[in-house]
C-alpha positions in Angstrom: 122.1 78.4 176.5 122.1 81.9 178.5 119.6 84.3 177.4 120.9 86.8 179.6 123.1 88.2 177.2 120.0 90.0 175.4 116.9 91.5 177.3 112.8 91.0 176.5 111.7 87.8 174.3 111.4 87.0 171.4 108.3 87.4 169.3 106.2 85.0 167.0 103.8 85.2 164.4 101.7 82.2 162.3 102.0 82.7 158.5 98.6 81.2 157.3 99.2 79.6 153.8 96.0 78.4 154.0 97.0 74.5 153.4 100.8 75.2 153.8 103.7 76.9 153.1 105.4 74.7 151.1 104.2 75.0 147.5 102.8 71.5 147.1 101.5 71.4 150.4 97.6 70.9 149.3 98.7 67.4 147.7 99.5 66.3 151.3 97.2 64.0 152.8 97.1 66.2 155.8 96.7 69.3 154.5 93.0 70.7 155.2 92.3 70.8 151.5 89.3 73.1 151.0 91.2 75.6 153.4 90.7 78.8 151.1 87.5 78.7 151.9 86.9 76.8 155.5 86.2 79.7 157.9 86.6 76.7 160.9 89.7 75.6 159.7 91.2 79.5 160.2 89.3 79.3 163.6 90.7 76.4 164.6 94.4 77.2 164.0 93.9 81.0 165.3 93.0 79.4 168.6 95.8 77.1 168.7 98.4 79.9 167.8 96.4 82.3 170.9 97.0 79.2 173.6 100.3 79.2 172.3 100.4 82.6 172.7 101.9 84.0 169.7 101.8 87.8 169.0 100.4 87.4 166.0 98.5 85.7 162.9 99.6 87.1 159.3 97.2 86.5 155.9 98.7 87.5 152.8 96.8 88.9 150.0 96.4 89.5 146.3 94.3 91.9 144.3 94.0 89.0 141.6 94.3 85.3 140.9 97.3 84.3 139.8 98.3 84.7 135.8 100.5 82.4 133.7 100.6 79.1 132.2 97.4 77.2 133.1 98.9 74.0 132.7 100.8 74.8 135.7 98.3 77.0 137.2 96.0 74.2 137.4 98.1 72.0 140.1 98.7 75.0 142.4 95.3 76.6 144.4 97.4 79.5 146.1 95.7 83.0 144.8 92.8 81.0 142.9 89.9 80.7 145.6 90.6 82.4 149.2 88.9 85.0 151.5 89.4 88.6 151.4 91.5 88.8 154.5 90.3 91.9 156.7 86.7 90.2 156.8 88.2 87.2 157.9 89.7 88.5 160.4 87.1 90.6 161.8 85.5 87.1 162.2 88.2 85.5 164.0 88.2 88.2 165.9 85.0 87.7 167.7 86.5 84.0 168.5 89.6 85.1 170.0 91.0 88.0 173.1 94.3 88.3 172.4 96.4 87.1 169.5 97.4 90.2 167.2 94.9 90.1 163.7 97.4 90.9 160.2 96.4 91.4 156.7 97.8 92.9 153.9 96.4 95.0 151.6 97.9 96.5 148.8 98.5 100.5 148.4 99.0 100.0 144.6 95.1 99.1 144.2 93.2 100.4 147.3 92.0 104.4 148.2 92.9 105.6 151.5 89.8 106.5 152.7 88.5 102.9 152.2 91.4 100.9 153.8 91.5 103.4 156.8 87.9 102.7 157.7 88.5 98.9 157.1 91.8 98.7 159.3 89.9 100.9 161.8 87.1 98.8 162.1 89.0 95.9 162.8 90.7 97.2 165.2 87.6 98.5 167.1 86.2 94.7 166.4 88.7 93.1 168.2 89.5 95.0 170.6 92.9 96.6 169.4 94.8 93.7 167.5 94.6 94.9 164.0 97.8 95.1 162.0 98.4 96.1 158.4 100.9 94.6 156.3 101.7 97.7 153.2 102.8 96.2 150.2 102.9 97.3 146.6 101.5 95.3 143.8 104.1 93.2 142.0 101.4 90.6 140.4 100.7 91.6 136.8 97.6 90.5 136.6 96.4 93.2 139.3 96.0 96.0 136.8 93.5 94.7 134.8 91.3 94.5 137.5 91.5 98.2 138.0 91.0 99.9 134.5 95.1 99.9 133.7 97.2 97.7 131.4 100.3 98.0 133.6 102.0 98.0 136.8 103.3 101.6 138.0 106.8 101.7 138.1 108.9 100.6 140.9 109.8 104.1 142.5 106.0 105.1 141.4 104.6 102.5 143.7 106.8 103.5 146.5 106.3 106.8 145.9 102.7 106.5 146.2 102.8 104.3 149.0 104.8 106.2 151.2 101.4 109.2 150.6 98.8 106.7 150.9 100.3 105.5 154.6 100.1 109.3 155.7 96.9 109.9 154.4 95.6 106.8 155.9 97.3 107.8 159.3 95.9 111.4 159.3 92.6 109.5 158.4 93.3 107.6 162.0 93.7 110.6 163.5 90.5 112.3 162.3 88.6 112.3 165.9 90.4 112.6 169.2 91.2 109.9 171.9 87.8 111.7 173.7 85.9 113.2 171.1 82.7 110.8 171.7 81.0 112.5 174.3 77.8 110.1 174.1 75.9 112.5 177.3 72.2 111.6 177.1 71.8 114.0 179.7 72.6 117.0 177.8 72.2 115.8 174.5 75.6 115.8 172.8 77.3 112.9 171.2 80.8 114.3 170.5 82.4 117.2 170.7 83.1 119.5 167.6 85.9 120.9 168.4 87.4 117.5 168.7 87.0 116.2 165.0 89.7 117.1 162.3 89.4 117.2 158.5 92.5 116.3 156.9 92.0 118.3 153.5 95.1 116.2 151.9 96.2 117.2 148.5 99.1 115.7 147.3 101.0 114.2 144.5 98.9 111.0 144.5 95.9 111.8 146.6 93.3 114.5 147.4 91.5 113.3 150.3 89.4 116.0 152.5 88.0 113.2 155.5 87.1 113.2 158.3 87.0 109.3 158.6 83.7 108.1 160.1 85.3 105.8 162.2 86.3 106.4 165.8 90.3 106.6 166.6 91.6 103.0 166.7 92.1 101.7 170.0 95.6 101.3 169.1 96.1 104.7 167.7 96.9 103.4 164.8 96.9 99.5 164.0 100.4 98.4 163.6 102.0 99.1 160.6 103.6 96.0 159.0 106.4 96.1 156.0 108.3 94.0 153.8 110.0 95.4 151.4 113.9 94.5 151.4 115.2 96.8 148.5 117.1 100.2 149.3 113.9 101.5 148.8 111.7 99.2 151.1 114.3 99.6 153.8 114.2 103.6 153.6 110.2 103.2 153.6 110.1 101.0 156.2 112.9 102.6 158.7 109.9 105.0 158.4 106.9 104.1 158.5 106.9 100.4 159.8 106.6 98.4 162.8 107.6 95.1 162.0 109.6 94.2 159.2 108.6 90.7 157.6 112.3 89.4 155.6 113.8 86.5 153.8 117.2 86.2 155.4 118.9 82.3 155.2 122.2 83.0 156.8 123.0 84.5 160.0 125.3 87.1 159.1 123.2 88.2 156.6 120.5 88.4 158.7 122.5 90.4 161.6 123.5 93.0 158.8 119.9 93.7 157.8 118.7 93.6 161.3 121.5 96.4 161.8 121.2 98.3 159.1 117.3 98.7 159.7 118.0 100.2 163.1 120.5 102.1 162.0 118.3 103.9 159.1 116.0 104.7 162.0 117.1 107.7 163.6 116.9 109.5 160.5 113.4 109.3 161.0 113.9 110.7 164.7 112.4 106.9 165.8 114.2 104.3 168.8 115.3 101.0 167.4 113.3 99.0 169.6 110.0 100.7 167.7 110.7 98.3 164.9 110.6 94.7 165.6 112.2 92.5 162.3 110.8 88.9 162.3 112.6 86.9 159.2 110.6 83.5 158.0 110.9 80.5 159.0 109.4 77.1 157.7 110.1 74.6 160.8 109.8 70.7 159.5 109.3 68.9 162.8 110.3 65.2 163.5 110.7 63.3 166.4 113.8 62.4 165.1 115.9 64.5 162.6 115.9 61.3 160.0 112.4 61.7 160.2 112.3 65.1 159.5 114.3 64.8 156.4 112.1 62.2 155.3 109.0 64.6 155.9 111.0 67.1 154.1 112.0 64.9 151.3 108.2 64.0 151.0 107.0 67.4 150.6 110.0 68.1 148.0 108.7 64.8 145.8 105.1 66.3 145.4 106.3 69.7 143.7 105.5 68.9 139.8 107.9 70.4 137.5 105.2 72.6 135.8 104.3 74.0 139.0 108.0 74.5 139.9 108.8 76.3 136.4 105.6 78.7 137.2 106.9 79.5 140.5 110.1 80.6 139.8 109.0 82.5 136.5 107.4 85.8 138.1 110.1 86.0 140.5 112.3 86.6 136.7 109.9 89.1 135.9 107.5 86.9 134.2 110.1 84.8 131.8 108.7 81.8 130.1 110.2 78.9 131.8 107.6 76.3 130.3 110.5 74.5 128.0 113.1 74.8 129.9 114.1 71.1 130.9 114.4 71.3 134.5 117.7 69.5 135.4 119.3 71.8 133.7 121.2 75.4 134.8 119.0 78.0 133.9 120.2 80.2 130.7 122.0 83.2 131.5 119.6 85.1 128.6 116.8 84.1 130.4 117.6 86.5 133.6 117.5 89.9 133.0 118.5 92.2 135.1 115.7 95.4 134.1 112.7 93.4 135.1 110.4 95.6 137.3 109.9 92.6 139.8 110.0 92.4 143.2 113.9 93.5 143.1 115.3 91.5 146.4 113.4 88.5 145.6 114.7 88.7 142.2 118.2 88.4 143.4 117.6 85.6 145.8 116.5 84.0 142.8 118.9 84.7 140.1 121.7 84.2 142.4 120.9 80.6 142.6 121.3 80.5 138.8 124.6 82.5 138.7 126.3 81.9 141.7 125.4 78.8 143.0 124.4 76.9 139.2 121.4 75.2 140.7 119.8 73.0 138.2 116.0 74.6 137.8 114.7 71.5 139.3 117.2 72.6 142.6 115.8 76.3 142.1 112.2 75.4 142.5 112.6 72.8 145.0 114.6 75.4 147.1 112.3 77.9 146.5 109.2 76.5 146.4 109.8 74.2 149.9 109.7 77.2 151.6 109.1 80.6 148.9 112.5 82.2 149.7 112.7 81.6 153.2 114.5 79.9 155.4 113.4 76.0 156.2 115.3 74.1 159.0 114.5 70.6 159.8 115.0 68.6 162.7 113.5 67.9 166.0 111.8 70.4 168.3 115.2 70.9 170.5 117.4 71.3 167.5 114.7 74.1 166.0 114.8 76.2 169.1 118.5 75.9 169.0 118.6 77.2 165.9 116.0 80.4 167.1 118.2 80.6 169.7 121.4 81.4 168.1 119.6 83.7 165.9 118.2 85.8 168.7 120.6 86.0 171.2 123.6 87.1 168.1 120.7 90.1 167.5 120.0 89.0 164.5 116.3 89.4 164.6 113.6 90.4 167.1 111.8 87.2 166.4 110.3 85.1 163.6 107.4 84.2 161.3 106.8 80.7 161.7 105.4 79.8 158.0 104.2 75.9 158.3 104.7 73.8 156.0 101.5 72.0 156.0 98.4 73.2 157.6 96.9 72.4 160.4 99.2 69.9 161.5 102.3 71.9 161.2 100.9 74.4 163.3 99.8 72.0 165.6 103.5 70.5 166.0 105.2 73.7 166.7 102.5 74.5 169.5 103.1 71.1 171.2 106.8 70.5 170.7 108.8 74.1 169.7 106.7 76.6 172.4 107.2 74.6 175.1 111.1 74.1 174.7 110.8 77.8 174.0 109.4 78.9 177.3 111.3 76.5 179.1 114.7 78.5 178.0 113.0 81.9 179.3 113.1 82.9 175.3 109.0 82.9 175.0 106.0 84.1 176.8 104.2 82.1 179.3 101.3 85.1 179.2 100.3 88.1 177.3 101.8 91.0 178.8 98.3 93.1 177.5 95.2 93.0 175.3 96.7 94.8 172.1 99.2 93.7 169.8 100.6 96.8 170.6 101.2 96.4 174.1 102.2 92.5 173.9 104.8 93.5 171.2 105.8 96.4 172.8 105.2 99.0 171.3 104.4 102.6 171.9 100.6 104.1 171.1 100.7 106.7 169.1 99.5 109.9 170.6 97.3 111.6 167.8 98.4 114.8 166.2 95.8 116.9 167.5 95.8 115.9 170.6 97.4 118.9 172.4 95.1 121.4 170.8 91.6 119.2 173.0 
């Protein structure tokens, strides 16, 4: 196919479940299953994703373990025993140049002040690949580790987020590019007049700074969102850099990738500011039989109380436990109020509703690749498929989310890159040393810079 119909690349990041994507992925026999824990194995597949040169690696996060049924809880590892991902990174840092370093971290349950000098550091650490991804807390569970009995409300945690990303960005921008003098020869370290104290007091925060960090090396690390509610599109038309969605269907897809461009000029930034890289879990086969058998092998090993558990805080917490799970789900049992995630929510219900998946077709849906979108097949047919998607402008480029880890990873690498780079749709080389500059995206200039 003929890429000249769009300009640049496309870009790529590594989703690191850490044994998989797919729900049941730790019951694989190749799944690393300690992985929560296994510094090497995240060294290991960080250097694979950096010779295949992908922009970026992305660690989720949670400010709890996971509540709900322990019967169920007890066959599924994901949230129960896994590194706190900024410190991970800043040790894969110091084993890789180039690949772009993402974590999220949670403005719900986190101060400014802190996350600013974490994300700084980071960046300093490696060199200028640090990348936040700004969430607010939807698990339940989180409050209770903080003093409170209760989530805030849905526009509260928006509300409060869109403050704690300004503060935290006025925090960034506490010393200038050239503020560090360090002149042995006349004694002085910085220079005064080039350090800013913020003195924030808002609705949520009263933060005076400065930080005690140096400026980033990117300016500010790169501000990651993913948030698809009217809300989470306004928030990040604003404030983000790369939009992480669920989108299934290409015309879907095309109208959320347009309507988050379109929302930016209100916020005086240029489209290509923003890049928006949907999911995507890639089963690989050398054949597509046996990637459907893969597939279908992966599917088998979801148990039903696992399945049940996934799909019931996605309903806002509903008891699915008796529910017999070939079955359509009970219309009473979807409510419309819950304060859930509210476009994951509808993804979910719809299947219900609209489609009358039996719960046993909701979870395995849902759980094969958590509300992404899976395609199956062999390497030429997935880059077909990536192909169509960017070239109709549908996205900038994709998350690649594994289904099992390492070898997952280690498939795509081998197989999907190369047919990538041989269409002209994928790197051959970084085109820098930041995430910044091999996305390409501006630096921002500090706000005190003109008055040095």
């Amino acid at each position: 196919m003929n890429t000249t119909r769009r300009q640049g690349q496309m870009k790529l990041g590594a989703f690191f479940h850490p044994t998989g994507h797919h729900v049941a992925a730790w019951l694989h026999p190749d799944a690393q299953i300690d992985a929560g824990t296994n510094f090497r194995h995240y060294a290991r597949m960080t250097q694979v994703a950096e010779r295949a040169k992908f922009d970026l690696v992305f660690l989720a996060d949670s400010a709890a373990t996971r509540g709900g049924n322990m019967k169920a809880l007890r066959r599924w590892p994901q949230y129960m025993a896994y590194f706190e991902p900024t410190t991970l990174l800043s040790g894969l840092a110091a084993l890789t140049e180039k690949i772009g370093l993402v974590a999220t971290a949670t403005t719900s349950f986190n101060e400014p002040y802190n996350l600013a000098r974490r994300y700084a550091s980071l960046d300093h650490i490696s060199g200028g690949r640090a990348g936040w991804n700004v969430v607010t807390s939807s698990n339940k569970a989180e409050p209770y580790n903080y003093g409170q009995d209760k989530l805030p409300a849905h526009g509260d945690r928006y509300g409060r987020a869109r403050e704690f990303v300004e503060v935290v960005k006025g925090l960034w921008d506490s010393w200038e590019d050239d503020a560090f003098l360090r002149d042995r020869e006349q004694a002085l370290y910085f220079d005064p007049d080039k350090l800013h104290t913020l003195d924030h007091h808002g609705q949520y925060f009263d933060v005076r700074g400065p930080l005690n960090v140096a400026r980033p090396p990117q300016g500010y690390p790169v501000l990651v969102q993913a948030g698809a509610s009217d809300a989470g599109r306004d928030f990040a038309a604003e404030a983000a850099e790369i939009v992480f969605t669920a989108q299934t269907e290409l015309a879907q897809a095309k109208a959320f990738h347009d309507d988050m461009k379109g929302r930016m000029a209100r916020f005086g930034r240029a489209p290509d500011q923003l890049k928006i890289m949907p999911g995507l879990n890639p089963i690989i086969g050398r054949t597509e039989e046996e990637a459907r058998e893969k597939h279908a092998f992966l599917q088998s090993l979801i148990h039903p109380d696992v399945g049940r558990e996934l799909l019931s805080p996605e309903l806002g917490g509903v008891d699915l436990s008796e529910v017999p799970v070939d079955e359509v789900l009970p219309e009473n049992l979807i409510d419309d109020s819950v304060d859930s995630s509210k476009s994951t929510f509808q993804r979910v219900a719809d299947m219900a509703r609209k489609e009358k998946l039996t719960v046993r077709q909701m979870y395995e849906r849902y759980g094969g690749a958590r509300g992404q979108r899976t395609v199956i097949g062999t390497p030429t047919q997935i880059a077909d498929q990536m192909e169509e998607w960017f070239l109709a402008g549908a996205v900038d480029g994709f998350l690649i989310q594994p289904a099992v880890l390492p070898t997952g990873l280690d498939e795509f690498a081998e197989t999907v890159i190369p047919e990538l780079q041989r269409r002209g749709l994928f790197r051959t080389e970084y085109e820098g040393s930041t995430l910044r500059e091999n996305l390409g995206l501006h630096r921002p200039v500090g706000r005190y810079a003109s008055q040095g």
